[in-house]
CHARMM internal coordinates of N, CA and C (Angstrom, degrees):
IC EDIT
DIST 1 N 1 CA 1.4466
DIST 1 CA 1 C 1.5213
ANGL 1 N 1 CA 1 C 110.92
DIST 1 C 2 N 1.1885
ANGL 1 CA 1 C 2 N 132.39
DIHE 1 N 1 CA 1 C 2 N -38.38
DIST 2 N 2 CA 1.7599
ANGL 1 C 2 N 2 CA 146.90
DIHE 1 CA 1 C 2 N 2 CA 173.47
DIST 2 CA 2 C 0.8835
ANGL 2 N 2 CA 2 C 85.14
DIHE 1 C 2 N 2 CA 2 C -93.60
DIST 2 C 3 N 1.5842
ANGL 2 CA 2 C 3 N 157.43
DIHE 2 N 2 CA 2 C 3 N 76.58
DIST 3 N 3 CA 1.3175
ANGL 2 C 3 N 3 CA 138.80
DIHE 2 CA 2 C 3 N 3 CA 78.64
DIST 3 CA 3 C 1.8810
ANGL 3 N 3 CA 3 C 120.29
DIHE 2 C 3 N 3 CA 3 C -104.92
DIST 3 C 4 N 1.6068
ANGL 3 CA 3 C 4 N 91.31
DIHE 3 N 3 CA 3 C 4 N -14.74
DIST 4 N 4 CA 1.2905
ANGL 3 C 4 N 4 CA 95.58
DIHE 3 CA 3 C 4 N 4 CA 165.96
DIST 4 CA 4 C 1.7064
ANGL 4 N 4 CA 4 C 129.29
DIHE 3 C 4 N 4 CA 4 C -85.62
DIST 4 C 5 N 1.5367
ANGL 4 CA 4 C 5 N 102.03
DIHE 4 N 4 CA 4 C 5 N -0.84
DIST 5 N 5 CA 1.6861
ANGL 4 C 5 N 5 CA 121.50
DIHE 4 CA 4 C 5 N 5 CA -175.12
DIST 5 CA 5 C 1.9481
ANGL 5 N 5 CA 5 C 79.41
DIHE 4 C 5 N 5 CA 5 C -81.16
DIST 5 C 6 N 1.1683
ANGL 5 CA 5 C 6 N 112.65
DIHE 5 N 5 CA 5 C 6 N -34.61
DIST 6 N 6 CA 1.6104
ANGL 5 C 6 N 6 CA 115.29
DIHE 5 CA 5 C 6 N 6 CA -156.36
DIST 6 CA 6 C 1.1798
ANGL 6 N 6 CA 6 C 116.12
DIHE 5 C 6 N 6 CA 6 C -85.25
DIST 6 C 7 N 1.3184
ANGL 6 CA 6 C 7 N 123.85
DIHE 6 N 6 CA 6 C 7 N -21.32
DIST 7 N 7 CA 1.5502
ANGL 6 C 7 N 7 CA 142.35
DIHE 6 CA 6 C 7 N 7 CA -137.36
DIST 7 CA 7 C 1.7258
ANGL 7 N 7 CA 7 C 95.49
DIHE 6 C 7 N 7 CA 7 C -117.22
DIST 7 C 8 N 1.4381
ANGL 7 CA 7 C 8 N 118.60
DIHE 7 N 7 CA 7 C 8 N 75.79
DIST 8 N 8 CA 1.6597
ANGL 7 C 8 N 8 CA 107.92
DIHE 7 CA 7 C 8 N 8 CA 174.92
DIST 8 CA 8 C 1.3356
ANGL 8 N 8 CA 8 C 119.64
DIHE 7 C 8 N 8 CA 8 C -49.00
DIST 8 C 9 N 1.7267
ANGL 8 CA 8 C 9 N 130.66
DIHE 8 N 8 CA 8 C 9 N 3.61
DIST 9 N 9 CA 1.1427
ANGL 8 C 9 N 9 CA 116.56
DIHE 8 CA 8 C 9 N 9 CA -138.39
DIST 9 CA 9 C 1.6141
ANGL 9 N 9 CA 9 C 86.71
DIHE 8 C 9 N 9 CA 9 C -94.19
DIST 9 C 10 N 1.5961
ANGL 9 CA 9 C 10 N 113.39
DIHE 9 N 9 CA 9 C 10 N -40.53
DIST 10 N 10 CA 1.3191
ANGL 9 C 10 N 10 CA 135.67
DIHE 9 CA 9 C 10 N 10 CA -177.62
DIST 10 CA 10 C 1.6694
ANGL 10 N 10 CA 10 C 112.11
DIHE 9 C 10 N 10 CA 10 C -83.35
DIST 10 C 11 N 1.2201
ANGL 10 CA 10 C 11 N 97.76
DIHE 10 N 10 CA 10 C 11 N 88.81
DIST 11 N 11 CA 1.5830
ANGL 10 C 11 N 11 CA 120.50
DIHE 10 CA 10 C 11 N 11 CA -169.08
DIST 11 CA 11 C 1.5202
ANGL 11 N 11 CA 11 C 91.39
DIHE 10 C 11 N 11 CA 11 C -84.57
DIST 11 C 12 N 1.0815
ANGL 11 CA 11 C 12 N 132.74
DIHE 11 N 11 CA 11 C 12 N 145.27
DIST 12 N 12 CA 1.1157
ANGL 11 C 12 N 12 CA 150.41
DIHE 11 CA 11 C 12 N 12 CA -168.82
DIST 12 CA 12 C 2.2465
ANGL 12 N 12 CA 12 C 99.25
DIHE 11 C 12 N 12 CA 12 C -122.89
DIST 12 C 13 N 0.9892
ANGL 12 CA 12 C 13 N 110.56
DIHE 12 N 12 CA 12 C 13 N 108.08
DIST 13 N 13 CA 1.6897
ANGL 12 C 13 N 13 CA 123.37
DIHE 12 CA 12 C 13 N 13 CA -161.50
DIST 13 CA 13 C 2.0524
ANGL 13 N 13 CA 13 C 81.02
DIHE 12 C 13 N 13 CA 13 C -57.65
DIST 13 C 14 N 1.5233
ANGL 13 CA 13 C 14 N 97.87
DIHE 13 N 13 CA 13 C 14 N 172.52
DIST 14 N 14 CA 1.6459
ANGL 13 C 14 N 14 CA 97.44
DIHE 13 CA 13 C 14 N 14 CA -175.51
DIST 14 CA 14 C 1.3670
ANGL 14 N 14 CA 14 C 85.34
DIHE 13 C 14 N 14 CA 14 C -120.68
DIST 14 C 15 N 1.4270
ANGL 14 CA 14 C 15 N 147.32
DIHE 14 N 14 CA 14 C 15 N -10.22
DIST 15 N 15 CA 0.9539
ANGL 14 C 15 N 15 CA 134.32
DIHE 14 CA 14 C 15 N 15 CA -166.08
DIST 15 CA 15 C 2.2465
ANGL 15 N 15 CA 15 C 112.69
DIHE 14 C 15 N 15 CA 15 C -161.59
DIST 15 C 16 N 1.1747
ANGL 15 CA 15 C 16 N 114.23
DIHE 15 N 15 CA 15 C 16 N 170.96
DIST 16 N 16 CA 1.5260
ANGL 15 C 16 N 16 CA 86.78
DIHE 15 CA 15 C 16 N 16 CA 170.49
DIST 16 CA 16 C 1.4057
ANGL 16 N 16 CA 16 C 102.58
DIHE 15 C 16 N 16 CA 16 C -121.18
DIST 16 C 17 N 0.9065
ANGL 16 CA 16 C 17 N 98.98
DIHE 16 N 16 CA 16 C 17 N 133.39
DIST 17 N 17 CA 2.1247
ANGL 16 C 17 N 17 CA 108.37
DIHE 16 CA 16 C 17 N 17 CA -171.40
DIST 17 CA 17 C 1.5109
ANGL 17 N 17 CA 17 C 90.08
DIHE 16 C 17 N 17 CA 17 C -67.15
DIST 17 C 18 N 1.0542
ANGL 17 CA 17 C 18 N 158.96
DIHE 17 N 17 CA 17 C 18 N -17.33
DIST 18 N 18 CA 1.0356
ANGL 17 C 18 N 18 CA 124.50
DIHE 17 CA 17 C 18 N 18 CA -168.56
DIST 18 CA 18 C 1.7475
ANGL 18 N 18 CA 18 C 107.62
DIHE 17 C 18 N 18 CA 18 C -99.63
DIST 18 C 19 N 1.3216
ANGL 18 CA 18 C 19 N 108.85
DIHE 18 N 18 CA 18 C 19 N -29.14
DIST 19 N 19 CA 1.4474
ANGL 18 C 19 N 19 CA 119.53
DIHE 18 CA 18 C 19 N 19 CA 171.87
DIST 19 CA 19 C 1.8590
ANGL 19 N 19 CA 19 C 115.75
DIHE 18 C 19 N 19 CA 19 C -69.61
DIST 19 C 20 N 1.2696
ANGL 19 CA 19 C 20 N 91.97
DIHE 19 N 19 CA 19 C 20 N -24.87
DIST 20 N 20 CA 1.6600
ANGL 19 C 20 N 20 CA 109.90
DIHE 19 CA 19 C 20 N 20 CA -174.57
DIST 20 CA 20 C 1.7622
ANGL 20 N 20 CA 20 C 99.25
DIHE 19 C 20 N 20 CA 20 C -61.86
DIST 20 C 21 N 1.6068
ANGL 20 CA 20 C 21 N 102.07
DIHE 20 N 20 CA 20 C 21 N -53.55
DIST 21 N 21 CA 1.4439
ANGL 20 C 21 N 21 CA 115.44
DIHE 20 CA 20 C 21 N 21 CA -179.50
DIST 21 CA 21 C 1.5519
ANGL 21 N 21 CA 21 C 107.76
DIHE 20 C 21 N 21 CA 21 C -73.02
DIST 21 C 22 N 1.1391
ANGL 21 CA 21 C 22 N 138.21
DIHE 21 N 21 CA 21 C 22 N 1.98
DIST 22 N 22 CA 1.4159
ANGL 21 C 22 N 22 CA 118.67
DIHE 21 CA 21 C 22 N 22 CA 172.61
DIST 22 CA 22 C 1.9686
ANGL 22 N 22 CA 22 C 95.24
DIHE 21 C 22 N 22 CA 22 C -100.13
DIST 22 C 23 N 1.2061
ANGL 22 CA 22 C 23 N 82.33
DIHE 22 N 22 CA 22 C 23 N -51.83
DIST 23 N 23 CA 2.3774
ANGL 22 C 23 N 23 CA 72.69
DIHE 22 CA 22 C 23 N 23 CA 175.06
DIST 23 CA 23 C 1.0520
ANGL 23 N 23 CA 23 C 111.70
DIHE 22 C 23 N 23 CA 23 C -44.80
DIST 23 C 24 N 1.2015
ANGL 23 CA 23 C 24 N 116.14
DIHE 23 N 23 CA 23 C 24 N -54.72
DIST 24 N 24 CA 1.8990
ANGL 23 C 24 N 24 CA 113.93
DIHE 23 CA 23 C 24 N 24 CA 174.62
DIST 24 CA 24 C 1.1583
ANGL 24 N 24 CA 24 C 107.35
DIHE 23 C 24 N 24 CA 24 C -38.46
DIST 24 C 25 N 1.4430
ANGL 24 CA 24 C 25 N 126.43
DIHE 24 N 24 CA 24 C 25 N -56.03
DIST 25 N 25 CA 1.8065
ANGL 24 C 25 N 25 CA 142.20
DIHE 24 CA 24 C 25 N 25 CA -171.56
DIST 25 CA 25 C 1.7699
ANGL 25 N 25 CA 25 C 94.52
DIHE 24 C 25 N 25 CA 25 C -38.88
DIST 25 C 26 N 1.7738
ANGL 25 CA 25 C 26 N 89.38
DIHE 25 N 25 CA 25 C 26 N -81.96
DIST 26 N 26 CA 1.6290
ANGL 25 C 26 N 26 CA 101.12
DIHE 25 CA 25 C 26 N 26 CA 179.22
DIST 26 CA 26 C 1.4011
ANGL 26 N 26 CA 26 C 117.70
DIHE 25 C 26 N 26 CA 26 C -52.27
DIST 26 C 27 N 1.0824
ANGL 26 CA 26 C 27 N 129.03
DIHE 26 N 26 CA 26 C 27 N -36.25
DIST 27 N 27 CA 1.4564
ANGL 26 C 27 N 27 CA 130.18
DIHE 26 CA 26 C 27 N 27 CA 170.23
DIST 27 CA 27 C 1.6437
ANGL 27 N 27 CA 27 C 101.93
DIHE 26 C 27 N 27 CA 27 C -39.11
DIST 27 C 28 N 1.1729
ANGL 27 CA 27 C 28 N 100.26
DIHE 27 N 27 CA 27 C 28 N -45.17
DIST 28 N 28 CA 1.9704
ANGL 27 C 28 N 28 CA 99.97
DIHE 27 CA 27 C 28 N 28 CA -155.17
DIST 28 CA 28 C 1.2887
ANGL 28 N 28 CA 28 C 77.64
DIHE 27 C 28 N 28 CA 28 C -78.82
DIST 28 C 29 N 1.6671
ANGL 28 CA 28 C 29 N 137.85
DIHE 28 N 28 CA 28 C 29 N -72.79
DIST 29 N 29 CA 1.3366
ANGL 28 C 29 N 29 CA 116.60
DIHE 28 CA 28 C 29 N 29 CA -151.25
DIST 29 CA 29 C 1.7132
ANGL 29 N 29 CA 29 C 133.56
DIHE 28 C 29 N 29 CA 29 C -43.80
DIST 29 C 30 N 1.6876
ANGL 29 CA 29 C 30 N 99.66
DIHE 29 N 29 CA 29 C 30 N -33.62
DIST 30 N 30 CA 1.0364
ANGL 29 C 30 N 30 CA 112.22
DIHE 29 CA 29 C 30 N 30 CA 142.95
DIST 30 CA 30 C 1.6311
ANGL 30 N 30 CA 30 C 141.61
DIHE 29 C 30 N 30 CA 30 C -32.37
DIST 30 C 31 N 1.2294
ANGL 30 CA 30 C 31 N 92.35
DIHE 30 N 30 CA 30 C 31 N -58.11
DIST 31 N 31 CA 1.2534
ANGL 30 C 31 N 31 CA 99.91
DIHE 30 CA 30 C 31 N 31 CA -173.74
DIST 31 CA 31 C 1.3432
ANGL 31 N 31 CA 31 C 107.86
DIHE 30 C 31 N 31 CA 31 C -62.82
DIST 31 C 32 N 1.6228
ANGL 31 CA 31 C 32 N 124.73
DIHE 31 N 31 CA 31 C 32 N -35.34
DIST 32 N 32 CA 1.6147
ANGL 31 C 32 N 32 CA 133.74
DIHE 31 CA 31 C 32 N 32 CA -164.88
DIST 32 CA 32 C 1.6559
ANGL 32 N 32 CA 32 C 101.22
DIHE 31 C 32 N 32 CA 32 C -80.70
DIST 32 C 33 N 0.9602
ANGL 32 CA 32 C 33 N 102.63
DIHE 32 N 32 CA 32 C 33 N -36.05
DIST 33 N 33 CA 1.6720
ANGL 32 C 33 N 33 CA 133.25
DIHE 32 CA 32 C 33 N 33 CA 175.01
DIST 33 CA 33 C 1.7917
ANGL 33 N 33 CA 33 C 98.76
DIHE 32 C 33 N 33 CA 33 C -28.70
DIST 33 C 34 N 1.6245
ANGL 33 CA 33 C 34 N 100.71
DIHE 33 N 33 CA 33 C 34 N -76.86
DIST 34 N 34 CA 1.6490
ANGL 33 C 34 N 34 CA 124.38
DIHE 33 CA 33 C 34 N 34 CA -156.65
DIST 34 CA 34 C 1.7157
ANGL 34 N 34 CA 34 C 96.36
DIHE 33 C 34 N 34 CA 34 C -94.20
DIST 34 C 35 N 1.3370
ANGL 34 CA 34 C 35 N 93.83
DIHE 34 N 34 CA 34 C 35 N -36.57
DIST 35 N 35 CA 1.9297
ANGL 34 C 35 N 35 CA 97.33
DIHE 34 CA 34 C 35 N 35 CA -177.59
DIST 35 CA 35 C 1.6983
ANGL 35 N 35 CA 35 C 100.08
DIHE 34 C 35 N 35 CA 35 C 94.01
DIST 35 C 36 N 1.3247
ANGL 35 CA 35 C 36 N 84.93
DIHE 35 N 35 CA 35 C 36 N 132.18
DIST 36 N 36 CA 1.8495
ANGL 35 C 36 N 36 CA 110.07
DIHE 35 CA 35 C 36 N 36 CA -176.90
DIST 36 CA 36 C 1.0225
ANGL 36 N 36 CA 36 C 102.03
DIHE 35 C 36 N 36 CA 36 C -51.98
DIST 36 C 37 N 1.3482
ANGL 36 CA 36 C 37 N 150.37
DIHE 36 N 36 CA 36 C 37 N -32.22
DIST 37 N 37 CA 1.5439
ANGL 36 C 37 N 37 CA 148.37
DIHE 36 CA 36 C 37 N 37 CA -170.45
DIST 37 CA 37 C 1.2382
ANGL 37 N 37 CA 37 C 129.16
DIHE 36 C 37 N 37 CA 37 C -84.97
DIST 37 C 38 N 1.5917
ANGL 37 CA 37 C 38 N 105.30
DIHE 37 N 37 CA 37 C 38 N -4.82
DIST 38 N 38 CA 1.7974
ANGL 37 C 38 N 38 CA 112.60
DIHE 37 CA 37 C 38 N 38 CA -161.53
DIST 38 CA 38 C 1.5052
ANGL 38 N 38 CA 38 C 93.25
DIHE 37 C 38 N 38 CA 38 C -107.59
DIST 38 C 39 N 1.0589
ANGL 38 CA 38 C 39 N 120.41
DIHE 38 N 38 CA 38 C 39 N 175.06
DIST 39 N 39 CA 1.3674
ANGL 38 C 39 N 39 CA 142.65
DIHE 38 CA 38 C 39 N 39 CA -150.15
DIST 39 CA 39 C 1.6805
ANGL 39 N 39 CA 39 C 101.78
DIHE 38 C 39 N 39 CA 39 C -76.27
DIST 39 C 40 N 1.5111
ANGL 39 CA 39 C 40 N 109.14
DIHE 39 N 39 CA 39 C 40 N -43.24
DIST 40 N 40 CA 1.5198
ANGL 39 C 40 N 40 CA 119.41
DIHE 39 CA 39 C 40 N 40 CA 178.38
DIST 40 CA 40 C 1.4256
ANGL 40 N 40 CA 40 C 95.96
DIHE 39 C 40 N 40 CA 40 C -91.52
DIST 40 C 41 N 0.8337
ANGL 40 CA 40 C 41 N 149.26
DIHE 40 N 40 CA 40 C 41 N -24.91
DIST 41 N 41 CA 1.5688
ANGL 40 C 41 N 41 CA 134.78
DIHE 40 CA 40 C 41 N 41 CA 165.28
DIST 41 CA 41 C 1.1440
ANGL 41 N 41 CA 41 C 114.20
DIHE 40 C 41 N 41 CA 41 C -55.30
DIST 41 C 42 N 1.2301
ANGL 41 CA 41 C 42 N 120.67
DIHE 41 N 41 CA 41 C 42 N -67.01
DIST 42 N 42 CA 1.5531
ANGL 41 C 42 N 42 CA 125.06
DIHE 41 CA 41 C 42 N 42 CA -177.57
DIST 42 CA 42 C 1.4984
ANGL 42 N 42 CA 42 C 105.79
DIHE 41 C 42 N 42 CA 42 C -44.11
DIST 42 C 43 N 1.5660
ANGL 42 CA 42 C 43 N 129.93
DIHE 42 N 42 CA 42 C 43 N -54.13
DIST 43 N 43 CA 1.4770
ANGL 42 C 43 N 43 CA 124.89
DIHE 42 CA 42 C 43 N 43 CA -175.65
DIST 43 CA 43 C 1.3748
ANGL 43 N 43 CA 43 C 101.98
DIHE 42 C 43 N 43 CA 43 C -74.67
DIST 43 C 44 N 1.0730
ANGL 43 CA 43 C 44 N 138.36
DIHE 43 N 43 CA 43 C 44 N -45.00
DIST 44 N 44 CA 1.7492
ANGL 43 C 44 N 44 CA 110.86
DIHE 43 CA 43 C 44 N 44 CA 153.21
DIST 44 CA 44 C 1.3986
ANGL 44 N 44 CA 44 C 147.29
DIHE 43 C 44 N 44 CA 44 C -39.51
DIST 44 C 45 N 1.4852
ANGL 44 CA 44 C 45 N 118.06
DIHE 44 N 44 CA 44 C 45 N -9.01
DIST 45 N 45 CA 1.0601
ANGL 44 C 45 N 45 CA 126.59
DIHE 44 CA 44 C 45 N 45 CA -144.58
DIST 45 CA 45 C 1.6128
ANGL 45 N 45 CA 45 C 81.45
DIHE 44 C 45 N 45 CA 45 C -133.48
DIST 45 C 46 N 1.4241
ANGL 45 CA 45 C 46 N 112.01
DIHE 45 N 45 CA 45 C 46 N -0.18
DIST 46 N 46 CA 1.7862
ANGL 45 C 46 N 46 CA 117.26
DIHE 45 CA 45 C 46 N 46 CA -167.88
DIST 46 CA 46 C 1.7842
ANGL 46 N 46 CA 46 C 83.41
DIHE 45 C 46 N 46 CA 46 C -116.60
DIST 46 C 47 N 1.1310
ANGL 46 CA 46 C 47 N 110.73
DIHE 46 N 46 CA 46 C 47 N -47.29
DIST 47 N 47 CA 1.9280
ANGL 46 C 47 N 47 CA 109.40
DIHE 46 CA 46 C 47 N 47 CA -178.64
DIST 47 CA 47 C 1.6447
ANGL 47 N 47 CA 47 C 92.15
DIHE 46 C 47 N 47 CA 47 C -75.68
DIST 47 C 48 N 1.0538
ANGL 47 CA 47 C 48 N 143.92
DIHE 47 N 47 CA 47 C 48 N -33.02
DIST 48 N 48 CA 1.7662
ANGL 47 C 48 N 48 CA 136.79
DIHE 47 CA 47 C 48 N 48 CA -167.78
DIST 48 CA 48 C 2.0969
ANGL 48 N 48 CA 48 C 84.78
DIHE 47 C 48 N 48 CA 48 C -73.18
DIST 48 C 49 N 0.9714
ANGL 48 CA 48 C 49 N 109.58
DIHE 48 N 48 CA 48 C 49 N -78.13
DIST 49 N 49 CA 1.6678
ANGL 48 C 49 N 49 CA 102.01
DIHE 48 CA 48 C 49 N 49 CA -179.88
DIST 49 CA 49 C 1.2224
ANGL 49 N 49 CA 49 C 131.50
DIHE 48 C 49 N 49 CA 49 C -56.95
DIST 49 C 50 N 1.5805
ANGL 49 CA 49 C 50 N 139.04
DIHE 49 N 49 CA 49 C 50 N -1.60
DIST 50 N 50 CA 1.0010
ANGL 49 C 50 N 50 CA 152.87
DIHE 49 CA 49 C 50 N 50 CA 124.11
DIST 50 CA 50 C 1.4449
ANGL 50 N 50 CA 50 C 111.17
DIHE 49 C 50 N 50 CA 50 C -38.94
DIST 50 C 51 N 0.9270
ANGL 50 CA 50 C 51 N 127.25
DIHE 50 N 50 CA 50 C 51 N -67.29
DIST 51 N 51 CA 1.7092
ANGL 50 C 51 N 51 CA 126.47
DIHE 50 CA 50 C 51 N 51 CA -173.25
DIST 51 CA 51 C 1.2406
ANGL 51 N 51 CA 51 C 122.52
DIHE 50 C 51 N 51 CA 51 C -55.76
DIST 51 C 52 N 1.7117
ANGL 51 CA 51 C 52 N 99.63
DIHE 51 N 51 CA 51 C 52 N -48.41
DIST 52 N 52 CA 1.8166
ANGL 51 C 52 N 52 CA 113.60
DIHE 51 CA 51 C 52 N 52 CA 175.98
DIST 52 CA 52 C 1.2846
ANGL 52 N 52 CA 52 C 112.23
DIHE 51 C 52 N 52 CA 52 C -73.10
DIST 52 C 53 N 1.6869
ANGL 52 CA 52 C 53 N 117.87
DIHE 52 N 52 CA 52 C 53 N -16.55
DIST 53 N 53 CA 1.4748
ANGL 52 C 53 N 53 CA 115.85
DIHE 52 CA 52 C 53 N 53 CA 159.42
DIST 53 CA 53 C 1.7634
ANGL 53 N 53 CA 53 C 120.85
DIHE 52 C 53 N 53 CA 53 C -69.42
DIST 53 C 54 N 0.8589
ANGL 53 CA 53 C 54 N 117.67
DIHE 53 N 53 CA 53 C 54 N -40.04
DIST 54 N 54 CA 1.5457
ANGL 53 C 54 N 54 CA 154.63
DIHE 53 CA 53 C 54 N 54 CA -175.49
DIST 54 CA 54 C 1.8006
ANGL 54 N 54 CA 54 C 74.68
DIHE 53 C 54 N 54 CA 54 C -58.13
DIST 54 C 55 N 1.5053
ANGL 54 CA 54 C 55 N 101.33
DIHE 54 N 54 CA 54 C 55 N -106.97
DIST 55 N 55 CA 1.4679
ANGL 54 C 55 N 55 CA 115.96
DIHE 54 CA 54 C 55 N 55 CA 175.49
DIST 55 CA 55 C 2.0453
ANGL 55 N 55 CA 55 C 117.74
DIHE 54 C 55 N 55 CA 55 C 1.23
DIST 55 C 56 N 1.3221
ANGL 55 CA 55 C 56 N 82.65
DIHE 55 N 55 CA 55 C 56 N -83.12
DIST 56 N 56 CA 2.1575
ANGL 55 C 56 N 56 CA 98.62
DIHE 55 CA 55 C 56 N 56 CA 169.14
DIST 56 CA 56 C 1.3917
ANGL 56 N 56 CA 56 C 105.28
DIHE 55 C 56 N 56 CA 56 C -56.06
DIST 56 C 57 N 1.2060
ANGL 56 CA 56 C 57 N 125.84
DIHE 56 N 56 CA 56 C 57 N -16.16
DIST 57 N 57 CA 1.6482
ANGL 56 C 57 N 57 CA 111.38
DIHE 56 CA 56 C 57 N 57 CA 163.31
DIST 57 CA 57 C 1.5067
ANGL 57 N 57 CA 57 C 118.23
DIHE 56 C 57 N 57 CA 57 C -82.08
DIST 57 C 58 N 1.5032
ANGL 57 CA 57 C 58 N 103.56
DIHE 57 N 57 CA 57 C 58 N -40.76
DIST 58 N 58 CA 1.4281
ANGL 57 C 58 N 58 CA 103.32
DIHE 57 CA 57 C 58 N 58 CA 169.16
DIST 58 CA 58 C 1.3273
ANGL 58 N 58 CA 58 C 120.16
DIHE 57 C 58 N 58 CA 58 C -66.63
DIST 58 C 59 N 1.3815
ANGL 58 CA 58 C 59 N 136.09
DIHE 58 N 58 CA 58 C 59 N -37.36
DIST 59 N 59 CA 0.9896
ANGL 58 C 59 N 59 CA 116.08
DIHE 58 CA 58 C 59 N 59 CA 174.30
DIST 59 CA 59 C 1.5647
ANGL 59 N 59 CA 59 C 136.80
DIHE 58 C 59 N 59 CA 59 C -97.51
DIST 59 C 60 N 1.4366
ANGL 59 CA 59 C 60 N 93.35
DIHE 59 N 59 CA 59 C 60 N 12.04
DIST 60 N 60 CA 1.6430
ANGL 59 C 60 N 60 CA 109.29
DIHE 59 CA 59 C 60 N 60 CA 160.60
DIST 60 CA 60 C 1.9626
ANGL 60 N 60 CA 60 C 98.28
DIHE 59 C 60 N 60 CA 60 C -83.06
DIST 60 C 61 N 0.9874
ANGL 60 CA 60 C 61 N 119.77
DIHE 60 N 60 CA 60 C 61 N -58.66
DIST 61 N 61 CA 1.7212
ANGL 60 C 61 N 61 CA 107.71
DIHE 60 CA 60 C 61 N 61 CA 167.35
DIST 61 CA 61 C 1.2487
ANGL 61 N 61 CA 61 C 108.43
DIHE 60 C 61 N 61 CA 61 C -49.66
DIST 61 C 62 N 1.2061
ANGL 61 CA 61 C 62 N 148.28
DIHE 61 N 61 CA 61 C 62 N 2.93
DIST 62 N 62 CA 1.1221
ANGL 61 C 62 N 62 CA 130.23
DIHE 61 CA 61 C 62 N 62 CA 148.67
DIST 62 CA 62 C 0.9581
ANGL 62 N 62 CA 62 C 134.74
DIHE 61 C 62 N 62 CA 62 C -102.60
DIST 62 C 63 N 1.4335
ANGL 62 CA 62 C 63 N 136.78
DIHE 62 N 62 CA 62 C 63 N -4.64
DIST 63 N 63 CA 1.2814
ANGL 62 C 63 N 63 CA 158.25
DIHE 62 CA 62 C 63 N 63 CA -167.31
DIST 63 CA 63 C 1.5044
ANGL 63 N 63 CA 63 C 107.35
DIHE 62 C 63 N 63 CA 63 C -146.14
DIST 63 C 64 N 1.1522
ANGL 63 CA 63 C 64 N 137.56
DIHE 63 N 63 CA 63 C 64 N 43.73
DIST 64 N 64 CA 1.6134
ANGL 63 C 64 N 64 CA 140.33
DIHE 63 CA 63 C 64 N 64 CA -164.61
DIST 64 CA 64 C 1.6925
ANGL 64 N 64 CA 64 C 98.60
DIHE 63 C 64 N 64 CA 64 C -63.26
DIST 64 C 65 N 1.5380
ANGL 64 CA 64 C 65 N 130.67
DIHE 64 N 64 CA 64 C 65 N -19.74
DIST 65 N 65 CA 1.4018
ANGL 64 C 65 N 65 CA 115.44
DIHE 64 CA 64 C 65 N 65 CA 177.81
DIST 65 CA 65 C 1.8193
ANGL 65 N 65 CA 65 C 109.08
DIHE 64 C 65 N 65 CA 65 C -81.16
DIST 65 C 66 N 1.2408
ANGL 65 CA 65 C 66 N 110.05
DIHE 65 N 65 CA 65 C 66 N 13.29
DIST 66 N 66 CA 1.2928
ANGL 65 C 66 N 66 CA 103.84
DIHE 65 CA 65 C 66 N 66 CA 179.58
DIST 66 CA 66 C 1.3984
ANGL 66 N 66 CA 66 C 123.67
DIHE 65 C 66 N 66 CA 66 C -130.64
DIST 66 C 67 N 1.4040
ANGL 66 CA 66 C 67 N 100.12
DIHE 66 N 66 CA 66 C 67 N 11.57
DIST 67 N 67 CA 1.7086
ANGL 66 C 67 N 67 CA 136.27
DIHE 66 CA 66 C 67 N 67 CA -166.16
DIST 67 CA 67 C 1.4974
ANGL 67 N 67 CA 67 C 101.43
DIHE 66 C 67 N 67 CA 67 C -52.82
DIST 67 C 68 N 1.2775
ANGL 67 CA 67 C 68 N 127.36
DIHE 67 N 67 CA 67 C 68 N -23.54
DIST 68 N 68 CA 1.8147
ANGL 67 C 68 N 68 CA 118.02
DIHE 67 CA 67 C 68 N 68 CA -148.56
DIST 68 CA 68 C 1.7056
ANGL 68 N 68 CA 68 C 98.22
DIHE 67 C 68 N 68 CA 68 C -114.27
END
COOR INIT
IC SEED 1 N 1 CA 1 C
IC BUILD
């Protein structure tokens, strides 16, 4: 386990893209749900872009030749 805290090679993912993309899913239904304009929409629509940021980070660490 302390050589893998040590070992950058074995990146440990921060999130799982495929679960990332279903909250986003539910996020939106939500969001259509309450409506983008209301008080809980807007903070959904702040956790829905949080994730897909989250998400595009992970998969720029995974693909770093396609980063730009």
């Amino acid at each position: 386990m302390i050589s893998r805290l040590h070992n950058p090679s074995s990146r440990v993912p921060l999130v799982n893209p495929q679960q990332a993309r279903q909250v986003m899913g539910t996020l939106g239904l939500l969001i259509a749900l309450c409506g983008n304009r209301s008080c809980l929409g807007i903070i959904l629509q702040q956790a829905r872009s949080e994730i897909a940021s989250l998400l595009h980070s992970e998969e720029q660490a995974r693909n770093p030749s396609q980063a730009a």
